[in-house]
N, CA, C and O atoms as a GROMACS GRO file, in nm:
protein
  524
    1UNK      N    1   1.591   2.173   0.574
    1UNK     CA    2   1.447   2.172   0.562
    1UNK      C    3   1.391   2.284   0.650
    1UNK      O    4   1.443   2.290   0.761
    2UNK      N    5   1.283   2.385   0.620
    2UNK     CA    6   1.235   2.472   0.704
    2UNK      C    7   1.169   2.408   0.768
    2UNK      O    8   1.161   2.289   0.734
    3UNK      N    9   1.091   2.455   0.889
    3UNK     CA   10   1.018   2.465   0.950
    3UNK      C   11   0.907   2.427   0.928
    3UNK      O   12   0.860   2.342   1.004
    4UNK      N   13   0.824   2.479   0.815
    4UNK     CA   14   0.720   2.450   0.757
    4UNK      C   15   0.718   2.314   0.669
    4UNK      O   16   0.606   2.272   0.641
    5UNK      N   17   0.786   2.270   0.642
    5UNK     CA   18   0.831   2.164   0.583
    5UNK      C   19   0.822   2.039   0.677
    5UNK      O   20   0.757   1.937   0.656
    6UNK      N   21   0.903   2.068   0.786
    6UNK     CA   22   0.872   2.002   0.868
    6UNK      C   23   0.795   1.936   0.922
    6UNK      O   24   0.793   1.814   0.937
    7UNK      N   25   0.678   2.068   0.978
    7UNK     CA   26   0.567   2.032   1.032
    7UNK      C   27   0.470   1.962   0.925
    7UNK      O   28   0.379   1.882   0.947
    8UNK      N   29   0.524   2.027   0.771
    8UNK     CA   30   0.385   1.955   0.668
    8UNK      C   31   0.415   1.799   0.727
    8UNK      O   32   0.331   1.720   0.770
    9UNK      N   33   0.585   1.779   0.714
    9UNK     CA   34   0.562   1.608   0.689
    9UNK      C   35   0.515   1.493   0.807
    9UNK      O   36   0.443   1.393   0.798
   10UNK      N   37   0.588   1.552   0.917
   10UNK     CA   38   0.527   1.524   1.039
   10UNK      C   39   0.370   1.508   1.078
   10UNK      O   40   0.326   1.422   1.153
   11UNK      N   41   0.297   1.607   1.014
   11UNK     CA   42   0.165   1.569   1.041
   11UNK      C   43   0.106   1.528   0.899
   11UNK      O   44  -0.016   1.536   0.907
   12UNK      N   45   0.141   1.491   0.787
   12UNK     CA   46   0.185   1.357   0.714
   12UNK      C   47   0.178   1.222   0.744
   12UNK      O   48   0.100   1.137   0.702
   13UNK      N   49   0.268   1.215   0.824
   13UNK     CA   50   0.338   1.089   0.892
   13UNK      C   51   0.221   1.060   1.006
   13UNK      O   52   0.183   0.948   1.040
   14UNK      N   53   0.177   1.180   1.055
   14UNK     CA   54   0.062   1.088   1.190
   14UNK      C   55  -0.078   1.054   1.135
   14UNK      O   56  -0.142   0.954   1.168
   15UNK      N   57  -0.123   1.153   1.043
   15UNK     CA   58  -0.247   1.139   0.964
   15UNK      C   59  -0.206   1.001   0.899
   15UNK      O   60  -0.285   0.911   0.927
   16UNK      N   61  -0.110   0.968   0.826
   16UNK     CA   62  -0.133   0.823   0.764
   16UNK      C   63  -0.137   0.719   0.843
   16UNK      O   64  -0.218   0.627   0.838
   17UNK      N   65  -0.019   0.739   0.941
   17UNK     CA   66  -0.036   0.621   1.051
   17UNK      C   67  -0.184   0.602   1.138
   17UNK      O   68  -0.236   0.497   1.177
   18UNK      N   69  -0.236   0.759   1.155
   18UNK     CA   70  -0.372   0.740   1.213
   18UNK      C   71  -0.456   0.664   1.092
   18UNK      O   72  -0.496   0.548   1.097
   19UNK      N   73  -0.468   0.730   1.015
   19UNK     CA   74  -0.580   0.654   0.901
   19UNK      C   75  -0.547   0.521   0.913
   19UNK      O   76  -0.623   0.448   0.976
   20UNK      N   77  -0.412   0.464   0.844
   20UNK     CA   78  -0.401   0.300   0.858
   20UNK      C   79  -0.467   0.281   1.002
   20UNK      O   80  -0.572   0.223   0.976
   21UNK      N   81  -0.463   0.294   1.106
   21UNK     CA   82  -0.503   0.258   1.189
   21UNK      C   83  -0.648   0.263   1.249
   21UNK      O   84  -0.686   0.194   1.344
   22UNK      N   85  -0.729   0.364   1.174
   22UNK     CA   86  -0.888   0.387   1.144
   22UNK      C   87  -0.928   0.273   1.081
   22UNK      O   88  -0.991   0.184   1.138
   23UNK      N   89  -0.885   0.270   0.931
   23UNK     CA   90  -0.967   0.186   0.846
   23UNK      C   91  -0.880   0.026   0.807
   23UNK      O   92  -0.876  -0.045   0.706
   24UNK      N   93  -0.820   0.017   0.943
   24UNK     CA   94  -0.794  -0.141   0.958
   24UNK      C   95  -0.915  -0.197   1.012
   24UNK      O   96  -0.989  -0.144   1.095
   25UNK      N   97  -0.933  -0.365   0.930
   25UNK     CA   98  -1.015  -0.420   1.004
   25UNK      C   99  -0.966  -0.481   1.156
   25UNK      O  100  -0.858  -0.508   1.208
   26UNK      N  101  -1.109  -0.488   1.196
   26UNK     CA  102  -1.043  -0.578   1.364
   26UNK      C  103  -0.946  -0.640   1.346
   26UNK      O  104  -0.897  -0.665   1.236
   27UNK      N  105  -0.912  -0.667   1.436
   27UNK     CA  106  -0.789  -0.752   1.499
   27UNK      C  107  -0.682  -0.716   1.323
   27UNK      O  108  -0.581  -0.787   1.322
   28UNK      N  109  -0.689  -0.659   1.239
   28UNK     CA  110  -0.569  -0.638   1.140
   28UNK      C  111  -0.462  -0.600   1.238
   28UNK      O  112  -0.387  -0.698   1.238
   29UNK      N  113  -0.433  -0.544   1.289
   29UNK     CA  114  -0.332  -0.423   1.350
   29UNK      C  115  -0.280  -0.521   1.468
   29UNK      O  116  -0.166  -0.546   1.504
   30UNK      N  117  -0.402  -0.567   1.514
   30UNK     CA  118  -0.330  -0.705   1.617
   30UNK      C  119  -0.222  -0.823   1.566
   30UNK      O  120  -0.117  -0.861   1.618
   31UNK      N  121  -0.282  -0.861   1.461
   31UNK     CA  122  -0.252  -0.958   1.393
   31UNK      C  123  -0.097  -0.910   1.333
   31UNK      O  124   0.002  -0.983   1.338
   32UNK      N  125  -0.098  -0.736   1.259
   32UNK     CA  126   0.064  -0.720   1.217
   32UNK      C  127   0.156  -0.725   1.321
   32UNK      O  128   0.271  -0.770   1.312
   33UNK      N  129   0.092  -0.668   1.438
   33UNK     CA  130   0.195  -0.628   1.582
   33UNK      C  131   0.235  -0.793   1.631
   33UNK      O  132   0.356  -0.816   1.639
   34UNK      N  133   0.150  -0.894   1.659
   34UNK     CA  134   0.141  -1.000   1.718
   34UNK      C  135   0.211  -1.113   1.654
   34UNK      O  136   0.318  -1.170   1.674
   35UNK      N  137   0.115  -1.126   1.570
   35UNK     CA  138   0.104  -1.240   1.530
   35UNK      C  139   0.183  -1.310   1.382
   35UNK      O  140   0.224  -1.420   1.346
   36UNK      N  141   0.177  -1.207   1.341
   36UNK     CA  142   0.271  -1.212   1.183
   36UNK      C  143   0.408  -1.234   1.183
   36UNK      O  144   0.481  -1.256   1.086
   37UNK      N  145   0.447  -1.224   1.348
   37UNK     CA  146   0.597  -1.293   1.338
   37UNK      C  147   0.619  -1.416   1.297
   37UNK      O  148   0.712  -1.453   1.225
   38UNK      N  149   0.530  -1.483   1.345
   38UNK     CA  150   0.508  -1.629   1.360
   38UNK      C  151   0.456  -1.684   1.236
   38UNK      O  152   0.511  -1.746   1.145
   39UNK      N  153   0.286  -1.629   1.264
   39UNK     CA  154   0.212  -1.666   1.120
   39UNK      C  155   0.221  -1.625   0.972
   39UNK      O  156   0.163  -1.668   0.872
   40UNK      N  157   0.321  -1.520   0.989
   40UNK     CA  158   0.377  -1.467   0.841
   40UNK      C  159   0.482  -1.561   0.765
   40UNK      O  160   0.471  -1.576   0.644
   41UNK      N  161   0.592  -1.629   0.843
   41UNK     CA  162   0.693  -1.693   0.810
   41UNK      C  163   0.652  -1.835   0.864
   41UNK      O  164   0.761  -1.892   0.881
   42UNK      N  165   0.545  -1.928   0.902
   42UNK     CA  166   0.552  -1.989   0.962
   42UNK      C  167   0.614  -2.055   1.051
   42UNK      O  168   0.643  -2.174   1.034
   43UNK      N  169   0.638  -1.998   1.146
   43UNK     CA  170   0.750  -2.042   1.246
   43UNK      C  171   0.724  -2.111   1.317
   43UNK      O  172   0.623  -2.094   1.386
   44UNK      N  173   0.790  -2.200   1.330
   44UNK     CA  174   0.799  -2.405   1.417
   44UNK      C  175   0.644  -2.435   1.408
   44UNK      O  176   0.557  -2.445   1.494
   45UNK      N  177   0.643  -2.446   1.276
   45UNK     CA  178   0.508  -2.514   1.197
   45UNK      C  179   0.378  -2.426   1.164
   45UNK      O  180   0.277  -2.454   1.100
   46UNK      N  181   0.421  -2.299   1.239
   46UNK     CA  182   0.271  -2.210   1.246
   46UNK      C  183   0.173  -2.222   1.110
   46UNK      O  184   0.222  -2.254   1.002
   47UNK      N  185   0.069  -2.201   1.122
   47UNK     CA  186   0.007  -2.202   0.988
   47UNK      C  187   0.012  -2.053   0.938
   47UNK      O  188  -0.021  -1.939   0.973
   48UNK      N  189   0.084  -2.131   0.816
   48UNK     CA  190   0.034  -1.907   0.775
   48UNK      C  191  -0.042  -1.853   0.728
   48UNK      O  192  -0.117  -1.901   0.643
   49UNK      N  193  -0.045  -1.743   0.768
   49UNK     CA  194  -0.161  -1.655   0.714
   49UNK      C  195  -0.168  -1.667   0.521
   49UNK      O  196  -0.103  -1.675   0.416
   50UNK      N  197  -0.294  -1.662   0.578
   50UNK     CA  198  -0.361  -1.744   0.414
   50UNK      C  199  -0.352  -1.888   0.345
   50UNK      O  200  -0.402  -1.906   0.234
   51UNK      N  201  -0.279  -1.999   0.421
   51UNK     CA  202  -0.289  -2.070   0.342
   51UNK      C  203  -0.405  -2.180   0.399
   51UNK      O  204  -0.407  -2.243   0.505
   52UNK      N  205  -0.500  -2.178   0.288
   52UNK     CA  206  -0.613  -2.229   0.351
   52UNK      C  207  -0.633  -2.376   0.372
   52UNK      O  208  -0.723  -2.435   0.432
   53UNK      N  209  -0.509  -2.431   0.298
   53UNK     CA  210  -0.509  -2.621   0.363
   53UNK      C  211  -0.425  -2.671   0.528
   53UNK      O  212  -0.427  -2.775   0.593
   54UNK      N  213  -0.369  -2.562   0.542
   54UNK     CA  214  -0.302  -2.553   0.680
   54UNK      C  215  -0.378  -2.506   0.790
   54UNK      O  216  -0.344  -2.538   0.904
   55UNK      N  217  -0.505  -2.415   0.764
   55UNK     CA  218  -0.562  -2.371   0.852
   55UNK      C  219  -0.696  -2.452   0.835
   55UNK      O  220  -0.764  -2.414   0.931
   56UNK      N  221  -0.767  -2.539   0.765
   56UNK     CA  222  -0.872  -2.609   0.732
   56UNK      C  223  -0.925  -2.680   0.832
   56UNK      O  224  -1.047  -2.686   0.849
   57UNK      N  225  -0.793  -2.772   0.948
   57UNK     CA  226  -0.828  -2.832   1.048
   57UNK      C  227  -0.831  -2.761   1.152
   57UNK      O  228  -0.927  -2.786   1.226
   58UNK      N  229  -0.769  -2.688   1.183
   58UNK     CA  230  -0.751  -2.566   1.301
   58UNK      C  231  -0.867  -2.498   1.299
   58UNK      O  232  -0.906  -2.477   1.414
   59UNK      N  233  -0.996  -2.421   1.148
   59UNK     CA  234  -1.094  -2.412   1.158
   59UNK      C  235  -1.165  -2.506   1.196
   59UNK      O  236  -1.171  -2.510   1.319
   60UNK      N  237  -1.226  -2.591   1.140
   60UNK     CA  238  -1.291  -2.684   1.169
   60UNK      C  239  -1.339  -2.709   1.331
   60UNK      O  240  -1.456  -2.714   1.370
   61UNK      N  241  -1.222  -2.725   1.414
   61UNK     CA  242  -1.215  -2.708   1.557
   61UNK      C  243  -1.337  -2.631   1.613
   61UNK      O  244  -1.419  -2.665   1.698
   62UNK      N  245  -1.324  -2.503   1.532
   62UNK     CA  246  -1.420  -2.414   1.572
   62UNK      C  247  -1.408  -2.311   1.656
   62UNK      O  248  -1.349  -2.336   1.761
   63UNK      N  249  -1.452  -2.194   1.637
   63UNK     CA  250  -1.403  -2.056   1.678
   63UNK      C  251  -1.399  -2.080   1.810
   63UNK      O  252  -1.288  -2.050   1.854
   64UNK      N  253  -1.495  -2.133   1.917
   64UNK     CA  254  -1.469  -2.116   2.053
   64UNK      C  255  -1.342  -2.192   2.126
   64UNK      O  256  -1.281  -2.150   2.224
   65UNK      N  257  -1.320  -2.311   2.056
   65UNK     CA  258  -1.219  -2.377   2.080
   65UNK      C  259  -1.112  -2.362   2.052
   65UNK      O  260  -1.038  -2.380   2.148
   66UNK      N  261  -1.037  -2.323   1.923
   66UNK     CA  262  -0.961  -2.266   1.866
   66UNK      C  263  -0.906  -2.157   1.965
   66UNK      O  264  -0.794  -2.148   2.016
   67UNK      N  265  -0.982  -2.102   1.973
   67UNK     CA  266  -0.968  -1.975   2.030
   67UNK      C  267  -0.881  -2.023   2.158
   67UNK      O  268  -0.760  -2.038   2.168
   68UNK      N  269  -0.978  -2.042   2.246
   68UNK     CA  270  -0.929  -2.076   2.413
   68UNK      C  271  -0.758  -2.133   2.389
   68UNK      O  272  -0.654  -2.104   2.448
   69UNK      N  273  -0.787  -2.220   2.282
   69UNK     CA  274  -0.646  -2.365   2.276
   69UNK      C  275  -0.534  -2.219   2.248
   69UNK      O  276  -0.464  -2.234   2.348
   70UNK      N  277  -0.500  -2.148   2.208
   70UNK     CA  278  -0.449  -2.055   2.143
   70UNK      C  279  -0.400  -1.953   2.202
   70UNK      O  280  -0.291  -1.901   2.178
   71UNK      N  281  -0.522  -1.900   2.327
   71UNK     CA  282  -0.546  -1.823   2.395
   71UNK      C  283  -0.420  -1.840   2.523
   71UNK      O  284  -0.326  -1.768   2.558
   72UNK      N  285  -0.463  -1.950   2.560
   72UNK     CA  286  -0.403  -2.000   2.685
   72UNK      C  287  -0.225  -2.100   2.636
   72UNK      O  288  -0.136  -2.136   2.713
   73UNK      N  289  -0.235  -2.121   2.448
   73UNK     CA  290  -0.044  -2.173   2.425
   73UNK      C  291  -0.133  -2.300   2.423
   73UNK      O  292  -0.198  -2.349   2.516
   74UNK      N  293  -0.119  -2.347   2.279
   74UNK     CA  294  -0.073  -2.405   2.216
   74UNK      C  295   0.015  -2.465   2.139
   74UNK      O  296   0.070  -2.392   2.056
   75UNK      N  297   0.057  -2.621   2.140
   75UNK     CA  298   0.160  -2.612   2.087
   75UNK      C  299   0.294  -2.603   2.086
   75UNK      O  300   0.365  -2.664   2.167
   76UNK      N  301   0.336  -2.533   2.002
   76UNK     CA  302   0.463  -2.460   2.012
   76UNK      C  303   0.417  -2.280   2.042
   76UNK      O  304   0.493  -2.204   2.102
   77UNK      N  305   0.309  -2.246   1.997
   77UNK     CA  306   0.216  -2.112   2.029
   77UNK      C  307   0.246  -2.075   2.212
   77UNK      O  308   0.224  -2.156   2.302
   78UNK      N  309   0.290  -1.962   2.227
   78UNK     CA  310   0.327  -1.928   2.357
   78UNK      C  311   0.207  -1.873   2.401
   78UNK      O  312   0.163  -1.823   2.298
   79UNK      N  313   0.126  -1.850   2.492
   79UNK     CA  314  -0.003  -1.796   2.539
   79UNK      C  315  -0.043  -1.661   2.514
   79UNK      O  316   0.018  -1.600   2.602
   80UNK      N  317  -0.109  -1.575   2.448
   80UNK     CA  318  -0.182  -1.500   2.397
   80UNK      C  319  -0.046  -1.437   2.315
   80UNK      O  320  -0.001  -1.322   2.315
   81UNK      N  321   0.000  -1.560   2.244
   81UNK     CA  322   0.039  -1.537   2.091
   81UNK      C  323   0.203  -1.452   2.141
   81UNK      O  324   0.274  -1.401   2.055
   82UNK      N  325   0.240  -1.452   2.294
   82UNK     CA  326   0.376  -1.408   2.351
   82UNK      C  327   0.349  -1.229   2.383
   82UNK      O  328   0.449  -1.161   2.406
   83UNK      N  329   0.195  -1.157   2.383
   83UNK     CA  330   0.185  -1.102   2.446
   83UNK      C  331   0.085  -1.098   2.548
   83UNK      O  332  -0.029  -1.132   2.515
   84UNK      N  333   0.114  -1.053   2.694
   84UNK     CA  334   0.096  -1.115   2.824
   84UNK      C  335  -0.018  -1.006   2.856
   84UNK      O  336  -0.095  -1.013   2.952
   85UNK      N  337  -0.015  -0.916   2.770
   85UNK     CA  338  -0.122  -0.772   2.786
   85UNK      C  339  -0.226  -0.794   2.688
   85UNK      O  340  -0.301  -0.699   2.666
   86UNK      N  341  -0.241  -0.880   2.638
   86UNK     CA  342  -0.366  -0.895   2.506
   86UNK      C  343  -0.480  -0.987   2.560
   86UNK      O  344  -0.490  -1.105   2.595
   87UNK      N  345  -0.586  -0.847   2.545
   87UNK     CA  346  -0.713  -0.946   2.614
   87UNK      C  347  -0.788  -1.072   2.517
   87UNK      O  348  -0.726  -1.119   2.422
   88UNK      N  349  -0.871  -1.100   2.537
   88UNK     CA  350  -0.972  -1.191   2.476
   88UNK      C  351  -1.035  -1.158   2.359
   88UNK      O  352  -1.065  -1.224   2.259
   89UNK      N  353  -1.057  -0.997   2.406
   89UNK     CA  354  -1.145  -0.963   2.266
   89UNK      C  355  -1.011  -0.930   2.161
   89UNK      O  356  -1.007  -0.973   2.046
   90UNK      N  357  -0.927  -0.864   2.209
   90UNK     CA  358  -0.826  -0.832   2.102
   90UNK      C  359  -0.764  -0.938   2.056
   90UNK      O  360  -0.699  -0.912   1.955
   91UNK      N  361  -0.756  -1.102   2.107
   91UNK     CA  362  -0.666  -1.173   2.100
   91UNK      C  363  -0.780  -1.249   1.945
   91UNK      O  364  -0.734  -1.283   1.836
   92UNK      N  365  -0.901  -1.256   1.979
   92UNK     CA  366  -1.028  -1.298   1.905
   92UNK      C  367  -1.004  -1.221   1.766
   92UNK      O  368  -0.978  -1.257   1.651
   93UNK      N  369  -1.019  -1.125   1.816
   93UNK     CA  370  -1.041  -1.011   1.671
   93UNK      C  371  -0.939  -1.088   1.546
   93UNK      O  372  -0.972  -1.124   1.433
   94UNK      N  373  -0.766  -1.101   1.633
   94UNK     CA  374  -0.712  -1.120   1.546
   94UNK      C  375  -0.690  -1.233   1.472
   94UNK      O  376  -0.650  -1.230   1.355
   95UNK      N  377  -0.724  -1.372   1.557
   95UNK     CA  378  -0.760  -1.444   1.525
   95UNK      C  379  -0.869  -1.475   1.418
   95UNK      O  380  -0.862  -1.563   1.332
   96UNK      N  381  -0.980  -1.381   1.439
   96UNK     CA  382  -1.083  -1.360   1.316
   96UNK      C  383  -1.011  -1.360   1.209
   96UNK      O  384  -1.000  -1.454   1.130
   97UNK      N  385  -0.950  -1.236   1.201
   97UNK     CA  386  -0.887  -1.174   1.076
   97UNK      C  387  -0.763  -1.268   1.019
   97UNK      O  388  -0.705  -1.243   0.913
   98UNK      N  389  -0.732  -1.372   1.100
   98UNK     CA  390  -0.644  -1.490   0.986
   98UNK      C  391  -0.688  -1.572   0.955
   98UNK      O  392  -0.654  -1.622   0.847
   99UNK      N  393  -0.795  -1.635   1.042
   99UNK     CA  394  -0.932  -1.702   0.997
   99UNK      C  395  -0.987  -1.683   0.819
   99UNK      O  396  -0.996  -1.763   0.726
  100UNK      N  397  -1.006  -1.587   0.829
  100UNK     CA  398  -1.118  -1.508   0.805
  100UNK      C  399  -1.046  -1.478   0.626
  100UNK      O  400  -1.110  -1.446   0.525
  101UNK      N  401  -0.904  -1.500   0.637
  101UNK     CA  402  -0.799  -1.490   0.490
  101UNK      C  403  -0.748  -1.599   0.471
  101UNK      O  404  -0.656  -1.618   0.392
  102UNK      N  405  -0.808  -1.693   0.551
  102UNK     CA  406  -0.752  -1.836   0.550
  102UNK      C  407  -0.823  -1.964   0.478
  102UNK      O  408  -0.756  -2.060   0.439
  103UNK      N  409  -0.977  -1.958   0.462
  103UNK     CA  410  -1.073  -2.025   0.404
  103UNK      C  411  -1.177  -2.010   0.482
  103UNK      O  412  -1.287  -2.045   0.437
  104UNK      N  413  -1.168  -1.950   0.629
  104UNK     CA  414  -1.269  -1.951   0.750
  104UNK      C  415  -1.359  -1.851   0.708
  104UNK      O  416  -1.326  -1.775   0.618
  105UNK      N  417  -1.514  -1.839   0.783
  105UNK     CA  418  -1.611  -1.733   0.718
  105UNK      C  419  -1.674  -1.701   0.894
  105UNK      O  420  -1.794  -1.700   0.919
  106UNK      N  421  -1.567  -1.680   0.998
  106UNK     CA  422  -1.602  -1.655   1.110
  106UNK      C  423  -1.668  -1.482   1.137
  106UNK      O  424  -1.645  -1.379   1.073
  107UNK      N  425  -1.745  -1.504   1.243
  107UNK     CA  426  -1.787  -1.357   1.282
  107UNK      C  427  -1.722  -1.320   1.402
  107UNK      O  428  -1.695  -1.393   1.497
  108UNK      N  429  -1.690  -1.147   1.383
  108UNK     CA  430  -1.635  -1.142   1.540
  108UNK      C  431  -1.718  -1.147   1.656
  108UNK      O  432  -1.838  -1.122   1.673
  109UNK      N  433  -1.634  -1.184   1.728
  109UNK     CA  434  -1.669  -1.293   1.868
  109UNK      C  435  -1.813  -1.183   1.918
  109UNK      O  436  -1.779  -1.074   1.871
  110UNK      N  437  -1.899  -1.172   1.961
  110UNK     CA  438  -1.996  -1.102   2.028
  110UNK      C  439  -1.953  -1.152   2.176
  110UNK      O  440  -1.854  -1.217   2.212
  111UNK      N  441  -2.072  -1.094   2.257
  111UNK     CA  442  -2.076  -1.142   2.449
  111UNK      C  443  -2.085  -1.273   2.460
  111UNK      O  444  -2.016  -1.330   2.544
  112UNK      N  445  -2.148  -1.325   2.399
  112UNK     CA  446  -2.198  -1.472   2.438
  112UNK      C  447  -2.077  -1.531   2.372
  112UNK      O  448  -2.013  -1.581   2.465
  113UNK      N  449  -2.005  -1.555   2.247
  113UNK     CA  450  -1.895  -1.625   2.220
  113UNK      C  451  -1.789  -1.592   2.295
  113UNK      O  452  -1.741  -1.691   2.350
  114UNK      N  453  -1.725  -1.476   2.322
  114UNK     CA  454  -1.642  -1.449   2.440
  114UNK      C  455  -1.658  -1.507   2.556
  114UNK      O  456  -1.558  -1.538   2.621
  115UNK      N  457  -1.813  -1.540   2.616
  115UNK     CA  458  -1.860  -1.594   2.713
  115UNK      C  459  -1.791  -1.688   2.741
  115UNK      O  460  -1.725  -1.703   2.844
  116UNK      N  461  -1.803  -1.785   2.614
  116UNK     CA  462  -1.777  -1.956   2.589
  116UNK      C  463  -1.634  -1.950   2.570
  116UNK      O  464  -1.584  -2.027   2.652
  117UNK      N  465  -1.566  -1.907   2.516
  117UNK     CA  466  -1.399  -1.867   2.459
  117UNK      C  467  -1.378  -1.881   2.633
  117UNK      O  468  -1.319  -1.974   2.687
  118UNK      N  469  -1.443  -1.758   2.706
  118UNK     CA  470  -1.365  -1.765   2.866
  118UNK      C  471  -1.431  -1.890   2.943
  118UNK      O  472  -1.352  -1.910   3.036
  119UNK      N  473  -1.511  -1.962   2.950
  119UNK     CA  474  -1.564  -2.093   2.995
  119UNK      C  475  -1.440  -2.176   2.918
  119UNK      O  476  -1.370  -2.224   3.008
  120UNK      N  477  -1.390  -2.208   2.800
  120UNK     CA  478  -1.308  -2.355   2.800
  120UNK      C  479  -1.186  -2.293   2.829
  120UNK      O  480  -1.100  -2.376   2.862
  121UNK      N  481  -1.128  -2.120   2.829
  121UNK     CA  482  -1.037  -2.085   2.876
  121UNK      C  483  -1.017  -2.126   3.040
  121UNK      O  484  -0.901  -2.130   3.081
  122UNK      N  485  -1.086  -2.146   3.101
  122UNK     CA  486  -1.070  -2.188   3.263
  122UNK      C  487  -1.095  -2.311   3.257
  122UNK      O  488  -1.006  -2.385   3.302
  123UNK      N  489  -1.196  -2.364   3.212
  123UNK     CA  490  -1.128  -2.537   3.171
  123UNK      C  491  -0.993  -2.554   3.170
  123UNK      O  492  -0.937  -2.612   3.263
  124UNK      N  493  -0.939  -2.514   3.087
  124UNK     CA  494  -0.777  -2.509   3.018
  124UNK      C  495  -0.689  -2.508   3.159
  124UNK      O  496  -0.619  -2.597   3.208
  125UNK      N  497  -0.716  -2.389   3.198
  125UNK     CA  498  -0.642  -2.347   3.282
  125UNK      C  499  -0.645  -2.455   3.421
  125UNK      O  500  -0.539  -2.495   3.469
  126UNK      N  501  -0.765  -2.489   3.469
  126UNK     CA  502  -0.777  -2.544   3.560
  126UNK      C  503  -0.741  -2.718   3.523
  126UNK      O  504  -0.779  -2.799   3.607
  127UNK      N  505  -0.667  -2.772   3.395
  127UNK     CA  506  -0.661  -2.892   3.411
  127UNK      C  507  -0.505  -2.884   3.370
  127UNK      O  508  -0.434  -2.984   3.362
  128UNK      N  509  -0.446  -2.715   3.337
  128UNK     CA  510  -0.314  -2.735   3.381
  128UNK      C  511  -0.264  -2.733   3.508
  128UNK      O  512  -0.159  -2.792   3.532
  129UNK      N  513  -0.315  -2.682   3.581
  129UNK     CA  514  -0.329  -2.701   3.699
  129UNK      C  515  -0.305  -2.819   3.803
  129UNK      O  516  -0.250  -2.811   3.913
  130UNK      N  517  -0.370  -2.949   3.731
  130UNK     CA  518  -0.383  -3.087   3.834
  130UNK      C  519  -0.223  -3.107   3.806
  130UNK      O  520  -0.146  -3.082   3.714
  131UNK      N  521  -0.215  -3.168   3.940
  131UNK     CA  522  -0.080  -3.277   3.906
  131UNK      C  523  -0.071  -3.391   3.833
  131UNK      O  524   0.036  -3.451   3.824
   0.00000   0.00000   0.00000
């Protein structure tokens, strides 16, 4: 392969990966990296992505709650979904976005729902806490 060839495909290869990564919705890109191990194959019961009678009660709960329970390990769910670097808003987003293909008609989280997400998140935390 020349040179030129090269470089066409190479910057090919970053332009598409950049674009997919432009015109993903929120939390999409979270959700493939994260969460789709689990919620793709349902693993040790996960609900999967899209099926909307598995996720019906888990909505219901309601975005702020859901969230926190999820946030902080649920379950068999390891705490921010088994990565230890994923904040609130990114952890939300992606959560939206399986929500959101699941039967749910959630909005992403604004200041004030993040607010509340981190209020029952320290609840959580502070009643794992007691002996």
């Amino acid at each position: 392969m020349k040179k030129k060839s090269i470089s066409l495909w190479i910057a090919c290869a970053i332009g598409a990966t950049f674009s997919s990564t432009i015109n993903a919705e929120p939390g999409e890109n979270t959700y493939k990296q994260v969460c789709a191990a689990c919620h793709g194959a349902g693993v040790l019961n996960a609900p999967k992505f899209g099926d909307k009678a598995k996720w019906a009660p888990f909505i219901a709960e309601g975005q702020v709650i859901l969230t926190a329970d999820a946030y902080v390990g649920v379950r068999a769910m390891p705490p921010k979904g088994g990565n230890p670097n994923l904040s609130i808003e990114g952890f939300s987003d992606a959560l939206v976005y399986m929500i959101n293909r699941s039967g749910g008609n959630w909005k992403p989280a604004d200041k004030t729902t993040i607010a509340a997400i981190n209020k029952e998140i320290e609840t959580r935390k502070a009643g794992m806490n007691k002996p």
